[in-house]
Steps between C-alpha positions, in 0.01 A plus 500: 500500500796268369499137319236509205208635682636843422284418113243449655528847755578674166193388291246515783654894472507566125092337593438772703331293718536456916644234618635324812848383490606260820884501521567104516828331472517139261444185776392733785224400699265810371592386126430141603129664619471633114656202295582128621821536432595803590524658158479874413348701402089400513250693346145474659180623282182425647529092482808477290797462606832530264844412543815624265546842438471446131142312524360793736609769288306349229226445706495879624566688141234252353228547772566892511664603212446219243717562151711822653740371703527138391381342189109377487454118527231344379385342838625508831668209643511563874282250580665236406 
């Protein structure tokens, strides 16, 4: 894993949780099949999808681990 995705390989372990990780370089054509622009990494939950390592690490330690490995919020914003 290199560039930031290696956060979010690191808190999908300290999860515990399974995962699948696709090894994509930025601009190829199989990150351009993920994100528009070719931007890694992507997160993928059900119907959400999340861009920026930052964003899906909050995302994962709020959905699975909410107050213990980042701060509680009072409301989600991934919608938006």
């Amino acid at each position: 894993t290199s560039y930031r995705s290696f956060r979010n390989v690191w808190m999908l372990e300290e999860l515990g949780f399974g995962y699948s990780h696709v090894l994509a370089y930025p601009g190829s054509k199989l990150a351009r099949s993920h994100h528009e622009l070719g931007k890694i990494p992507v997160l993928h939950d059900d119907k959400i999808k999340i861009m920026e390592s930052a964003a899906i690490n909050t995302y994962l330690g709020d959905k699975f681990s909410p107050g213990n490995l980042v701060p509680l919020t009072p409301r989600p914003l991934y919608e938006q």
